[in-house]
TORKESE-213834 format. One record per residue: x negated, y, z of N, C-alpha, C in turn. Coordinates in steps of 0.05 Angstrom, whole numbers, m for minus. Example, Ala and Ser with C-alpha at 12.3 -4.5 7.8 and 13.67 -1.06 7.14 Angstrom:
<atoms>
[atom [m264; m114; 156]; [m246; m90; 156]; [m264; m66; 156]]
[atom [m257; m45; 142]; [m273; m21; 143]; [m258; 1; 157]]
</atoms>
This chain:
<atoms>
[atom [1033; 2719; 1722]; [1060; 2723; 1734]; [1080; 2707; 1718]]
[atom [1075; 2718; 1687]; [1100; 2690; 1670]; [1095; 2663; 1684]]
[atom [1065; 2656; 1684]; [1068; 2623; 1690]; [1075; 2612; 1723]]
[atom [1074; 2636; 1738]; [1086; 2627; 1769]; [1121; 2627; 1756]]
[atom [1132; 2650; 1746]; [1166; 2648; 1740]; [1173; 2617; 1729]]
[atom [1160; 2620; 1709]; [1160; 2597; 1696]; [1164; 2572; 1703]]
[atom [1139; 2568; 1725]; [1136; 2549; 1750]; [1166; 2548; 1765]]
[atom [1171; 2570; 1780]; [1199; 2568; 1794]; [1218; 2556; 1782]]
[atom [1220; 2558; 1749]; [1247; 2554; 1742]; [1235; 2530; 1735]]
[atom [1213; 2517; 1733]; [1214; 2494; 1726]; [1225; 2469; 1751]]
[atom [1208; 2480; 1778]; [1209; 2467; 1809]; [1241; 2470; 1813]]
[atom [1268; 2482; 1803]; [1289; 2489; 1813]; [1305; 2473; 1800]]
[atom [1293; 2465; 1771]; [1313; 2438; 1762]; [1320; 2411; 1770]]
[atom [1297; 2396; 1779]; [1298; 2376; 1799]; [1312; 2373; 1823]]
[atom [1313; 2408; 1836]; [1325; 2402; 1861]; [1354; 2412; 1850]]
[atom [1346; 2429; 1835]; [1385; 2425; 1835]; [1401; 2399; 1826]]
[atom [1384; 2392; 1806]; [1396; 2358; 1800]; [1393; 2343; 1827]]
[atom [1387; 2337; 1837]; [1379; 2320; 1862]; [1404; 2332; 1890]]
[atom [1424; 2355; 1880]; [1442; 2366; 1905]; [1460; 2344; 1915]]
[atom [1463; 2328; 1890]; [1489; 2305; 1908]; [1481; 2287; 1917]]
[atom [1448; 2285; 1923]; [1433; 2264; 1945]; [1440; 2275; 1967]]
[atom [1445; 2280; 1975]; [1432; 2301; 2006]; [1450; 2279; 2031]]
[atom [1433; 2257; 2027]; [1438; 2250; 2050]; [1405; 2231; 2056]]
[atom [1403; 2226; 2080]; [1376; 2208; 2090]; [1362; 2229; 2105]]
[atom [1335; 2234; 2100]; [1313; 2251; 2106]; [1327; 2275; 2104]]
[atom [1327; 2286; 2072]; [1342; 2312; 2066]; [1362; 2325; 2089]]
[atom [1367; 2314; 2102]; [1395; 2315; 2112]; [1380; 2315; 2140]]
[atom [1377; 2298; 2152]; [1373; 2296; 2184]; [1348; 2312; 2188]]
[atom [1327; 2307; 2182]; [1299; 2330; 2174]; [1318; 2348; 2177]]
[atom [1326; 2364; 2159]; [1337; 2394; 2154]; [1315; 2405; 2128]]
[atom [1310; 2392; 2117]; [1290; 2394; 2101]; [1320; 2412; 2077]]
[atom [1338; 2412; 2067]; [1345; 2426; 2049]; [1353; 2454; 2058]]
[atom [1359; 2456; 2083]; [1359; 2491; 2086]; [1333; 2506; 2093]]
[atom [1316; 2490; 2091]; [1285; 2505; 2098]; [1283; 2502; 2064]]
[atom [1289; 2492; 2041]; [1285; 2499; 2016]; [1307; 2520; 1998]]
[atom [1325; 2515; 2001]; [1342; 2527; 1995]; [1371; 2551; 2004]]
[atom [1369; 2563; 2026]; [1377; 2569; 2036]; [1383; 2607; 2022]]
[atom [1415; 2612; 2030]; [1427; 2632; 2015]; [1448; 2639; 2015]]
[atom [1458; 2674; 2019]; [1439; 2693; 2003]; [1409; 2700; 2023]]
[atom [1401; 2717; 2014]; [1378; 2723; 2034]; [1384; 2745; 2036]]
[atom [1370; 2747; 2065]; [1367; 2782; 2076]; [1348; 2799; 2072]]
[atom [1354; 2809; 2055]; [1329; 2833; 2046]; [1316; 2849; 2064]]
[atom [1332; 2854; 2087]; [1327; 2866; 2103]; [1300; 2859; 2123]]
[atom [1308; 2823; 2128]; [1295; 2814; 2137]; [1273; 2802; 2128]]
[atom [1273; 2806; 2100]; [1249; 2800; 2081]; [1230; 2819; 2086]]
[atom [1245; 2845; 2078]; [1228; 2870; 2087]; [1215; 2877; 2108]]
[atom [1227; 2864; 2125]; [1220; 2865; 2161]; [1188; 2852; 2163]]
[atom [1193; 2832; 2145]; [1164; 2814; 2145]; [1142; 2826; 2134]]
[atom [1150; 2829; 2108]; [1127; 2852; 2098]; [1117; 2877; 2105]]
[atom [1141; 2889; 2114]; [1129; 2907; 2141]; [1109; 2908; 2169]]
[atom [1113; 2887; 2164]; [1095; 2884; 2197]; [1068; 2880; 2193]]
[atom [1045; 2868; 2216]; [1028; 2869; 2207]; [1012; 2836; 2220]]
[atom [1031; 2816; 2226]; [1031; 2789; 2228]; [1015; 2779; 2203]]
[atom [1000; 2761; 2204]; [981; 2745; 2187]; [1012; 2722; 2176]]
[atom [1008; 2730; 2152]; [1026; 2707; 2143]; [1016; 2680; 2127]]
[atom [1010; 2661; 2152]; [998; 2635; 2150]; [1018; 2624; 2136]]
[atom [1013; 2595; 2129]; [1031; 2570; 2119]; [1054; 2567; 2146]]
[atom [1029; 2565; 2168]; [1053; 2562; 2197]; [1069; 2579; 2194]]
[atom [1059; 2609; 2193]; [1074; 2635; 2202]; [1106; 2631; 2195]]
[atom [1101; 2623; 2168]; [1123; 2624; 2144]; [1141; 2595; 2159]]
[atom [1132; 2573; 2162]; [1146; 2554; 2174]; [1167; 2556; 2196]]
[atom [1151; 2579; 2212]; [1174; 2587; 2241]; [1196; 2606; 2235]]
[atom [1191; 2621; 2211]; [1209; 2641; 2209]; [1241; 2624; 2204]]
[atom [1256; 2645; 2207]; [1289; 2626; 2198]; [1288; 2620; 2171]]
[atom [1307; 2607; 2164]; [1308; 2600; 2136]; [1322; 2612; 2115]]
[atom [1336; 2634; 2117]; [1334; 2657; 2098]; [1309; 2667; 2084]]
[atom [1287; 2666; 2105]; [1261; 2685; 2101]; [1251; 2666; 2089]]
[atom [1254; 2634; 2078]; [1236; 2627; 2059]; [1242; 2603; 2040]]
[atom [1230; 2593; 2029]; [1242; 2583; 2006]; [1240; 2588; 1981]]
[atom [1251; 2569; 1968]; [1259; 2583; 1938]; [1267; 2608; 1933]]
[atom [1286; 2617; 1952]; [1298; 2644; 1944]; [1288; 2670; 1955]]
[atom [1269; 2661; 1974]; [1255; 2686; 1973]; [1225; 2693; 1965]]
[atom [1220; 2657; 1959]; [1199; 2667; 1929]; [1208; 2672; 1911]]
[atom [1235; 2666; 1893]; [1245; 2684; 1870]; [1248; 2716; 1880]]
[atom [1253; 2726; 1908]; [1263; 2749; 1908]; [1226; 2762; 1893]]
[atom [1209; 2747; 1916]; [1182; 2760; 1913]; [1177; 2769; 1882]]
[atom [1183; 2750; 1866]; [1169; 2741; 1843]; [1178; 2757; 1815]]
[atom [1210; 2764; 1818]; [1229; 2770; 1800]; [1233; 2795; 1806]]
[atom [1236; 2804; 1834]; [1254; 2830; 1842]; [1285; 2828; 1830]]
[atom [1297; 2844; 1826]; [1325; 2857; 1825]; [1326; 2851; 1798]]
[atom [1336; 2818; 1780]; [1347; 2809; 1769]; [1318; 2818; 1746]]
[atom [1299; 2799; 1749]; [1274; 2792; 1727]; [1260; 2826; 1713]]
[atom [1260; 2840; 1732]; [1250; 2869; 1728]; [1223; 2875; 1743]]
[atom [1216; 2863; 1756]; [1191; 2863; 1775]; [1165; 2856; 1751]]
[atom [1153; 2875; 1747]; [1122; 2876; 1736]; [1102; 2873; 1750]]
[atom [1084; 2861; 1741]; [1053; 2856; 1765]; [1049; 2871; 1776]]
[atom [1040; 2897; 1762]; [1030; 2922; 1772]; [1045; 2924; 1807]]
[atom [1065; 2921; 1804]; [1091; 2919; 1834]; [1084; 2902; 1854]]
[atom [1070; 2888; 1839]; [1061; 2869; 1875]; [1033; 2885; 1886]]
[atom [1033; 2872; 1911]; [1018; 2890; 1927]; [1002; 2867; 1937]]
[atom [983; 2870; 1964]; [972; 2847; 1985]; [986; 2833; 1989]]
[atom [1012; 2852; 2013]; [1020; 2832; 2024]; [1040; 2824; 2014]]
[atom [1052; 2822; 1985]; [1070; 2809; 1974]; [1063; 2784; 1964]]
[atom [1036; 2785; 1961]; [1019; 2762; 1953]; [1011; 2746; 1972]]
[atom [1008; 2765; 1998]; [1003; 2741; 2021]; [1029; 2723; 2032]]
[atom [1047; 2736; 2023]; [1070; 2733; 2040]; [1083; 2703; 2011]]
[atom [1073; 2707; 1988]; [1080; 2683; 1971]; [1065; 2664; 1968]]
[atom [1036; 2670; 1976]; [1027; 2649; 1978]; [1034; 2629; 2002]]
[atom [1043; 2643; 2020]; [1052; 2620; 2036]; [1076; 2608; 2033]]
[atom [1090; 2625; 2032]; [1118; 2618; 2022]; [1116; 2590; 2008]]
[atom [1099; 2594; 1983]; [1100; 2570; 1962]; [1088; 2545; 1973]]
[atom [1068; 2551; 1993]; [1043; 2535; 2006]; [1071; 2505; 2031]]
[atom [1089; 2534; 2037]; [1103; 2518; 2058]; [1128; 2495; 2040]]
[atom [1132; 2507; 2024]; [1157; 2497; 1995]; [1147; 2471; 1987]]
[atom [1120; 2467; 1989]; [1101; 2448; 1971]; [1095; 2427; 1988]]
[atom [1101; 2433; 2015]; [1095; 2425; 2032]; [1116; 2396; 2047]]
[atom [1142; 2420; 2048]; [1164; 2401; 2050]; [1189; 2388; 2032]]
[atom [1176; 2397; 2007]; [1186; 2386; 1989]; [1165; 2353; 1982]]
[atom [1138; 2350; 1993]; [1128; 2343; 1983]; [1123; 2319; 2007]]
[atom [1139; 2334; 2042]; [1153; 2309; 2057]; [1173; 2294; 2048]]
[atom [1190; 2305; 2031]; [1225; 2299; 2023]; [1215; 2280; 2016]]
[atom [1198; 2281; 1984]; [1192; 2255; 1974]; [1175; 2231; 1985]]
[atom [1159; 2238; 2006]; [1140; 2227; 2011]; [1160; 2199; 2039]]
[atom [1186; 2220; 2049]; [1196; 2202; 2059]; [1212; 2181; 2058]]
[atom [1216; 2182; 2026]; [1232; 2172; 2018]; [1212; 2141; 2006]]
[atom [1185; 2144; 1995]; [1175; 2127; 1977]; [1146; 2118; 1995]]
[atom [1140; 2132; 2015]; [1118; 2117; 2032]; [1121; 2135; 2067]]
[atom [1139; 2144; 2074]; [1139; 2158; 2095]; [1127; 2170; 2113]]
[atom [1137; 2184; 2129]; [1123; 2211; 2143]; [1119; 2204; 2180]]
[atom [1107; 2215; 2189]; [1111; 2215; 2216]; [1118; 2186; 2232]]
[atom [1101; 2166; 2219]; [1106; 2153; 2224]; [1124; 2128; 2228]]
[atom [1141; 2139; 2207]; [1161; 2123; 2201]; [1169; 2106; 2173]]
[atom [1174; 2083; 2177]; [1177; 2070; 2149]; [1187; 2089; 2128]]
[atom [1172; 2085; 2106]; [1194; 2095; 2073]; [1218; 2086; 2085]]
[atom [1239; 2111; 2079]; [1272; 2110; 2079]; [1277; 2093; 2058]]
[atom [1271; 2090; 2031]; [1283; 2072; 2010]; [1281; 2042; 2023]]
[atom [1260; 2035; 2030]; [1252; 2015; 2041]; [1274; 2004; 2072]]
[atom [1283; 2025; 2088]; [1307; 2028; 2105]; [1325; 2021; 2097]]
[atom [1333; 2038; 2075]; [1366; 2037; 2061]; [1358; 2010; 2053]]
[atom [1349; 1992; 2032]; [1350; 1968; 2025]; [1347; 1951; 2037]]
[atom [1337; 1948; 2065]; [1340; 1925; 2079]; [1356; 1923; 2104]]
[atom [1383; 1941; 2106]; [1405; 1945; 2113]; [1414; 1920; 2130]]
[atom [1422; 1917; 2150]; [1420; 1888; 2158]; [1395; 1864; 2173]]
[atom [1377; 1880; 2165]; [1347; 1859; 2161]; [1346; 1858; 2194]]
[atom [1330; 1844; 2203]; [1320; 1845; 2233]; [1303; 1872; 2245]]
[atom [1303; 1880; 2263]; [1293; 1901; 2269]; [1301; 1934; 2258]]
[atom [1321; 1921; 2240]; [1330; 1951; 2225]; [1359; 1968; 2241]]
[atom [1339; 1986; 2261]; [1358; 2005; 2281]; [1385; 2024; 2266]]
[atom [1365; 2036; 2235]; [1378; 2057; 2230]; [1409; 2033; 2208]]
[atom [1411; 2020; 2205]; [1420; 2004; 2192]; [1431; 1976; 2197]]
[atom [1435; 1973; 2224]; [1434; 1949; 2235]; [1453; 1928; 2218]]
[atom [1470; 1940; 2206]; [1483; 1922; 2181]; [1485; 1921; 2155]]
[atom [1492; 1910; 2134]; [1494; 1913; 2104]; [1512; 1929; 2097]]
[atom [1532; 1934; 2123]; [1551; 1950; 2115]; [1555; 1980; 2121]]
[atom [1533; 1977; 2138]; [1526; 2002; 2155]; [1505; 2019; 2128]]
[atom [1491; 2008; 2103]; [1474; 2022; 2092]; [1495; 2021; 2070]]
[atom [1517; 2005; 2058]; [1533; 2014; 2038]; [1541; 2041; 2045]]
[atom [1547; 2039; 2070]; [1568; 2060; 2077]; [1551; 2087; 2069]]
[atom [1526; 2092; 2078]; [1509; 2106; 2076]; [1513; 2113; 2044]]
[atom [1504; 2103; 2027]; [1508; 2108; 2000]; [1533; 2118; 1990]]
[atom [1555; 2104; 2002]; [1579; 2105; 1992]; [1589; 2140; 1998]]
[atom [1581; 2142; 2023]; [1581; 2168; 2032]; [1573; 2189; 2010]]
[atom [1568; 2187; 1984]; [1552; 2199; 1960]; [1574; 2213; 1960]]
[atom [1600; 2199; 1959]; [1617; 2211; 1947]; [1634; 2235; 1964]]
[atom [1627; 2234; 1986]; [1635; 2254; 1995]; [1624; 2278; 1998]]
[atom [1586; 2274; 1990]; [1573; 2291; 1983]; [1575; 2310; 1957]]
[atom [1589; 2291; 1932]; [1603; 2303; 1909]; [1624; 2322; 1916]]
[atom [1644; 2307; 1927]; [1663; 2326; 1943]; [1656; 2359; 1952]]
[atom [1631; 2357; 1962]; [1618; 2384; 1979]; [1608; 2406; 1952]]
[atom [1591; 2384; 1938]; [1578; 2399; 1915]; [1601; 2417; 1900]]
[atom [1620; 2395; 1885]; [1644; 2407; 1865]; [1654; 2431; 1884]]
[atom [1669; 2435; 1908]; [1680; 2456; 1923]; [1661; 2477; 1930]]
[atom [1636; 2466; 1935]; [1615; 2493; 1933]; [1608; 2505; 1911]]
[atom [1613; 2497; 1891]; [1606; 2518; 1860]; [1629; 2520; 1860]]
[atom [1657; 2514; 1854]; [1676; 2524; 1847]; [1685; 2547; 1871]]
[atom [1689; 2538; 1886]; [1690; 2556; 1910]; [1675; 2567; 1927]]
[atom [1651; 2569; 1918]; [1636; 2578; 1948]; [1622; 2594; 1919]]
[atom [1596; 2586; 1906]; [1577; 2601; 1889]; [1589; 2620; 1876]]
[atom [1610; 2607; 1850]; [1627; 2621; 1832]; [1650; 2641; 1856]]
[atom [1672; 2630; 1865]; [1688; 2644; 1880]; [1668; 2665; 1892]]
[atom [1657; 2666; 1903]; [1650; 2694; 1930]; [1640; 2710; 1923]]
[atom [1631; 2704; 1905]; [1615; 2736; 1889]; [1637; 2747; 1863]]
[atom [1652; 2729; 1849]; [1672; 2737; 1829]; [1693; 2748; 1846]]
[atom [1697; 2730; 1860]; [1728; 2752; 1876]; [1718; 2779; 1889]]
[atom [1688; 2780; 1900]; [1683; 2808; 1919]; [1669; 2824; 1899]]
[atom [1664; 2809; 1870]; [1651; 2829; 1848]; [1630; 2834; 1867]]
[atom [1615; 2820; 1882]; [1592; 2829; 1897]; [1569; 2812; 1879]]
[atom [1541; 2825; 1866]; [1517; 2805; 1857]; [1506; 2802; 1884]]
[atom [1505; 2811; 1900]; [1492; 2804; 1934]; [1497; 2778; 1933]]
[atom [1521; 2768; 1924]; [1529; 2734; 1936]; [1520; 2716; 1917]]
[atom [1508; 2720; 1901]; [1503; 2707; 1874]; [1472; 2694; 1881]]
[atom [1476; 2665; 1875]; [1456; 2646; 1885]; [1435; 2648; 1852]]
[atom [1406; 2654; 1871]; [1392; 2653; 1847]; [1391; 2680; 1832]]
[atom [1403; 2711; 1840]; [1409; 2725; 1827]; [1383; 2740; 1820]]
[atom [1360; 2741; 1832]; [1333; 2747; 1831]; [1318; 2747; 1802]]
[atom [1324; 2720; 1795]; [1312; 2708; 1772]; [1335; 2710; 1750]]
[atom [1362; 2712; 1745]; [1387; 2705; 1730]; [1391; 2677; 1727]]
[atom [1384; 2655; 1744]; [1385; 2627; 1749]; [1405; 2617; 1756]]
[atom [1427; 2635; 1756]; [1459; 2625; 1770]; [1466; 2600; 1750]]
[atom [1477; 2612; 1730]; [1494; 2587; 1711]; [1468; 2570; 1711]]
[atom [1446; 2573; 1710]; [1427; 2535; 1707]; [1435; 2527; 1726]]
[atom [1435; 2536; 1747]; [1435; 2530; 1774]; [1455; 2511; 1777]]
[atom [1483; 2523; 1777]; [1511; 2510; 1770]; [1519; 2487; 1750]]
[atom [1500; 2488; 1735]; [1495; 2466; 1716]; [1492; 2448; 1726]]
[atom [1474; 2459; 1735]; [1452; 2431; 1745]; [1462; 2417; 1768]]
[atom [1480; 2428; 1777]; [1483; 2417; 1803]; [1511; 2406; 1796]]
[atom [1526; 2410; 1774]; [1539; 2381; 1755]; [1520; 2364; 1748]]
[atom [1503; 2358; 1742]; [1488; 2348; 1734]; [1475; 2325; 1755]]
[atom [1478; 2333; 1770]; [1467; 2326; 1808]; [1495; 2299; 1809]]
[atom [1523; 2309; 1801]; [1544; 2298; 1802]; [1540; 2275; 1786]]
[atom [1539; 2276; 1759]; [1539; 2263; 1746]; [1516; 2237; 1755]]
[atom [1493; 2252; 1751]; [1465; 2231; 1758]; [1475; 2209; 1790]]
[atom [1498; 2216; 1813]; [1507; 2199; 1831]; [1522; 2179; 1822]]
[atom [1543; 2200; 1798]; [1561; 2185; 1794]; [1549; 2158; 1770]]
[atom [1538; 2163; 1752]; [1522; 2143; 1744]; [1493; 2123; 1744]]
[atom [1488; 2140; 1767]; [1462; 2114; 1784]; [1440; 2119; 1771]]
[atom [1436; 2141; 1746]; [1407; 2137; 1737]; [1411; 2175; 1728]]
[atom [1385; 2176; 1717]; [1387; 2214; 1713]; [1390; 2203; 1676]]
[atom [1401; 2220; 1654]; [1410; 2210; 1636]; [1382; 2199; 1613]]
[atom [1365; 2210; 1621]; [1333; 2203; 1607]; [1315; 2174; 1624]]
[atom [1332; 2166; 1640]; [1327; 2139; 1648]; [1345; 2110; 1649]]
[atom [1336; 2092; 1650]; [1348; 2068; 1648]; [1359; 2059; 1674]]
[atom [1386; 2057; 1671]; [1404; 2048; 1696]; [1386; 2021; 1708]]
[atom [1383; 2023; 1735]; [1379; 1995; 1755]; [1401; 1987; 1770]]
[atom [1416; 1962; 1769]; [1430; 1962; 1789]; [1463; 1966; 1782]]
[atom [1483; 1963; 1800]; [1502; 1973; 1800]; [1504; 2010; 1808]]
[atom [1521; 2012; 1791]; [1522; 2036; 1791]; [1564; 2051; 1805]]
[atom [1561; 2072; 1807]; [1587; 2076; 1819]; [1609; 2075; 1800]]
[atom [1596; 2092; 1777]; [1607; 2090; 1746]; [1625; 2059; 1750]]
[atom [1595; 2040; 1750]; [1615; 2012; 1749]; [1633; 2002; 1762]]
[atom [1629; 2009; 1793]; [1660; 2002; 1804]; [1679; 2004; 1794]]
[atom [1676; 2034; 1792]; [1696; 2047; 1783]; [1714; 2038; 1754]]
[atom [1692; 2035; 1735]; [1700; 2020; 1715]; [1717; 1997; 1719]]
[atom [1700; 1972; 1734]; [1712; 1955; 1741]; [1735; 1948; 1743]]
[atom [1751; 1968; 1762]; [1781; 1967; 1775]; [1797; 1982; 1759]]
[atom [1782; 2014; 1748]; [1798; 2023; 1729]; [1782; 2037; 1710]]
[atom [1782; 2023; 1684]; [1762; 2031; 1669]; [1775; 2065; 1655]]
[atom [1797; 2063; 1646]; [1810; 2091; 1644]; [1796; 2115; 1663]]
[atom [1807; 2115; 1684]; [1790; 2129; 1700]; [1761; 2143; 1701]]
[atom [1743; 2110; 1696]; [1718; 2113; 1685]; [1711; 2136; 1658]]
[atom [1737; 2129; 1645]; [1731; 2142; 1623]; [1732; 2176; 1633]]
[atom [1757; 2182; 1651]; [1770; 2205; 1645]; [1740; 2219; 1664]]
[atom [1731; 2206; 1688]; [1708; 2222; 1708]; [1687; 2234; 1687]]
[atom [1677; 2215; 1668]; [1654; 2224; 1652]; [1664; 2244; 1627]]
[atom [1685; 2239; 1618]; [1692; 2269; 1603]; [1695; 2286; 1623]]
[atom [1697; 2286; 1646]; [1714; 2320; 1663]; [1680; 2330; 1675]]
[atom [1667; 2308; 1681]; [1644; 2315; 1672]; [1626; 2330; 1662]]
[atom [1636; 2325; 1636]; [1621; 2339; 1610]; [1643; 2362; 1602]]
[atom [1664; 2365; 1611]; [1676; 2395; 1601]; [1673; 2416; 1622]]
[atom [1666; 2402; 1662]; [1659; 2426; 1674]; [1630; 2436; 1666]]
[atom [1618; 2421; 1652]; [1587; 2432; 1637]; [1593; 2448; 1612]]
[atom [1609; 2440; 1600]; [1619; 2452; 1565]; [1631; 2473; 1585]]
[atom [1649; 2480; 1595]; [1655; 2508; 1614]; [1637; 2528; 1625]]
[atom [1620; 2511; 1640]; [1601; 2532; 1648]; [1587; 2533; 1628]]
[atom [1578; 2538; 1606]; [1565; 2543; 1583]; [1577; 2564; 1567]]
[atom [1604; 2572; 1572]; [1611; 2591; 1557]; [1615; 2620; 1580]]
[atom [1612; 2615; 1606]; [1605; 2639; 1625]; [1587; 2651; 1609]]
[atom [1589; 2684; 1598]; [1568; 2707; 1586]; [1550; 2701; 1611]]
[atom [1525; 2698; 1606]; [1495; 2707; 1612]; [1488; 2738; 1627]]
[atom [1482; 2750; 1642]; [1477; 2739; 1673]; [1496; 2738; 1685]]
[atom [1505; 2719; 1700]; [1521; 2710; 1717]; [1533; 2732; 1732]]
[atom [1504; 2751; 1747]; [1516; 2780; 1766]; [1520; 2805; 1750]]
[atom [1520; 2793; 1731]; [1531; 2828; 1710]; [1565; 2815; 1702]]
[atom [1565; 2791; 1698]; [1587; 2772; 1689]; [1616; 2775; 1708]]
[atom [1607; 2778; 1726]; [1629; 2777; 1753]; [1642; 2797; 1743]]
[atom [1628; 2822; 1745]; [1643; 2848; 1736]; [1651; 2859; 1718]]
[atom [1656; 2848; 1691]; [1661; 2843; 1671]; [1690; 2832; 1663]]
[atom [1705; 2846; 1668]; [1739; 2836; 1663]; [1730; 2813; 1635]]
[atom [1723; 2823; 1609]; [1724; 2807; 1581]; [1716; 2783; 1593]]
[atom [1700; 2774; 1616]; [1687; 2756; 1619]; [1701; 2727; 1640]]
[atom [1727; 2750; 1644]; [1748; 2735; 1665]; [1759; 2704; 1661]]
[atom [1768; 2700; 1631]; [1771; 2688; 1624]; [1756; 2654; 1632]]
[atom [1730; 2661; 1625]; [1708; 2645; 1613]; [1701; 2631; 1656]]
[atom [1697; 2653; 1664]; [1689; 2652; 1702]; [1716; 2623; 1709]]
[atom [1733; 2635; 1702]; [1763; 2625; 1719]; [1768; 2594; 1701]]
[atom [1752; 2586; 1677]; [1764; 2566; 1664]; [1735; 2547; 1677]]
[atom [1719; 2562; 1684]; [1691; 2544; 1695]; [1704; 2533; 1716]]
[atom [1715; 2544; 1742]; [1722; 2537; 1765]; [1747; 2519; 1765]]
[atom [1760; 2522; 1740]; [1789; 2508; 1737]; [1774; 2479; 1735]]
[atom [1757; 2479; 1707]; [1744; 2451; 1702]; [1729; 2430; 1719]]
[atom [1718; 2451; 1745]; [1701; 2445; 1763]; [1715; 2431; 1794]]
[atom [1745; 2448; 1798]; [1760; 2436; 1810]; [1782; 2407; 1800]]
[atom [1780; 2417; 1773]; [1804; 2391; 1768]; [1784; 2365; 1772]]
[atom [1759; 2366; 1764]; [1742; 2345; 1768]; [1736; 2335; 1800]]
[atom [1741; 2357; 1821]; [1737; 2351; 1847]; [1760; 2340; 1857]]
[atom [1779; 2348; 1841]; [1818; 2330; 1857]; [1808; 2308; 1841]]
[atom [1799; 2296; 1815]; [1797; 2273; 1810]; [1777; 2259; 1831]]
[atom [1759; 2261; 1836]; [1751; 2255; 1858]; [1754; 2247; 1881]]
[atom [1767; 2269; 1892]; [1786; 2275; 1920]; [1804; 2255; 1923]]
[atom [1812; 2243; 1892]; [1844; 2236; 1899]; [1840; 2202; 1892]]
[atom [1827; 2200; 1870]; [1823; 2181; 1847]; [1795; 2155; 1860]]
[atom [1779; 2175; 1854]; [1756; 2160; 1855]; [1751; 2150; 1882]]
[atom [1755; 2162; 1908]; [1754; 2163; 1933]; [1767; 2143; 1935]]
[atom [1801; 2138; 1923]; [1813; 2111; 1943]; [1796; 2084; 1925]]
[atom [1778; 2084; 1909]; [1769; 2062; 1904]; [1740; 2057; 1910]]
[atom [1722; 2080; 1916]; [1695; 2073; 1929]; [1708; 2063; 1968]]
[atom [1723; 2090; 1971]; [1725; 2091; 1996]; [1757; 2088; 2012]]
[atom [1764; 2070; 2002]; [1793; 2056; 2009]; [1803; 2060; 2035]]
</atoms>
């Protein structure tokens, strides 16, 4: 049981770093709300396990996407905030995860596959995006038509920063509700939120920080025209991370926690001032 948790939180770093991609496959597929999708309905979790439907790899595929995923293999796996002991699982909790994970593995393992040798018959997307312009290229018929595509990152930043500051953090701190708390299964909120700065950063500099930059990067535009700037994105950066690091530990005990008010409200401050730089700054020079 440690080494499936273990597993989860290992499989949850990648994708949360990887949130300010979400455009190509990810995106038109629908491939990220069949992985990630939330809060979940217990209800309707329960509904499943109740019944007495064979829960295939398919089974799990047709259901809506509340019912599967990451988050309702953490619900399976963790129960009510990392309190769930073996002894607690049953058959069909086990049948119902093994597919779960079987289907997770599945289309996470299209995401990539469409990106670096493709699916269904269709060329690798990377291979798409870079020959932007080329003859025969429908999805891209110009060079400017696949910048744009990329450039569009930044408005995917845009989405990320306003969804942790306002959507993750806000809706469960203002309703003091843990119901709304992403990841609350496992206590994976603040990595979560991390990471998905992290997701920011890795767009905004073109490489993940344990690899070697290829290429122009957005960083460098940006530099380019105004290197100040450059400077100020990558510190605001690193202080909405130095912020969320001082949020007390679990996130859904944290909400409700007045002492902890402080620490919640200076995460979201750091997390928004970095999205108006963005919004305001960075935007009129990727996207003029």
């Amino acid at each position: 049981m440690k080494g499936a948790q273990d597993a989860w939180f290992a499989a949850r770093v990648p994708w949360e770093q990887s949130e300010s991609f979400l455009f190509g496959p990810v995106d038109s597929n629908g491939w990220d709300p069949a992985m990630d999708s939330w809060p979940v309905n217990r209800t309707d979790l329960d509904a499943v396990l109740g019944n007495n439907d064979t829960l295939s790899q398919q089974y799990v595929s047709n259901l809506q996407e509340t019912q599967k995923g990451f988050h309702t293999t953490e619900y399976l796996l963790f129960g009510e905030g990392q309190v769930k002991k073996p002894e607690e699982f049953n058959a069909r909790q086990f049948e119902y995860l093994l597919a779960l994970t079987a289907e997770l593995k599945t289309v996470s393992g299209n995401l990539a596959a469409s990106w670096a040798t493709g699916v269904n018959g269709q060329a690798p997307y990377r291979d798409t995006l870079a020959t932007a312009g080329g003859s025969g290229n429908t999805a891209y018929p110009t060079v400017e038509a696949g910048a744009q595509e990329m450039l569009g990152g930044i408005l995917v930043i845009l989405v990320i920063l306003d969804e942790v500051a306002n959507g993750k953090i806000a809706d469960p701190y203002d309703a003091k509700d843990a119901n709304l708390v992403e990841s609350q299964f496992a206590l994976n909120s603040l990595s979560d939120f991390t990471n998905n700065m992290r997701s920011v950063e890795n767009v905004y500099l073109g490489h993940r920080p344990e690899t070697a930059q290829k290429g122009l990067s957005m960083s460098d535009v940006v530099k380019e025209r105004d290197a100040a700037l450059d400077t100020r994105v990558k510190a605001e950066i690193a202080a909405a991370i130095a912020a969320l690091g001082k949020v007390p530990e679990p996130f859904p005990v944290s909400i409700k926690d007045p002492a902890s008010a402080d620490e919640i409200e200076g995460a979201q401050a750091a997390i928004r001032k970095l999205h108006d730089t963005f919004q305001v700054d960075v935007k009129a020079i990727i996207l003029p």
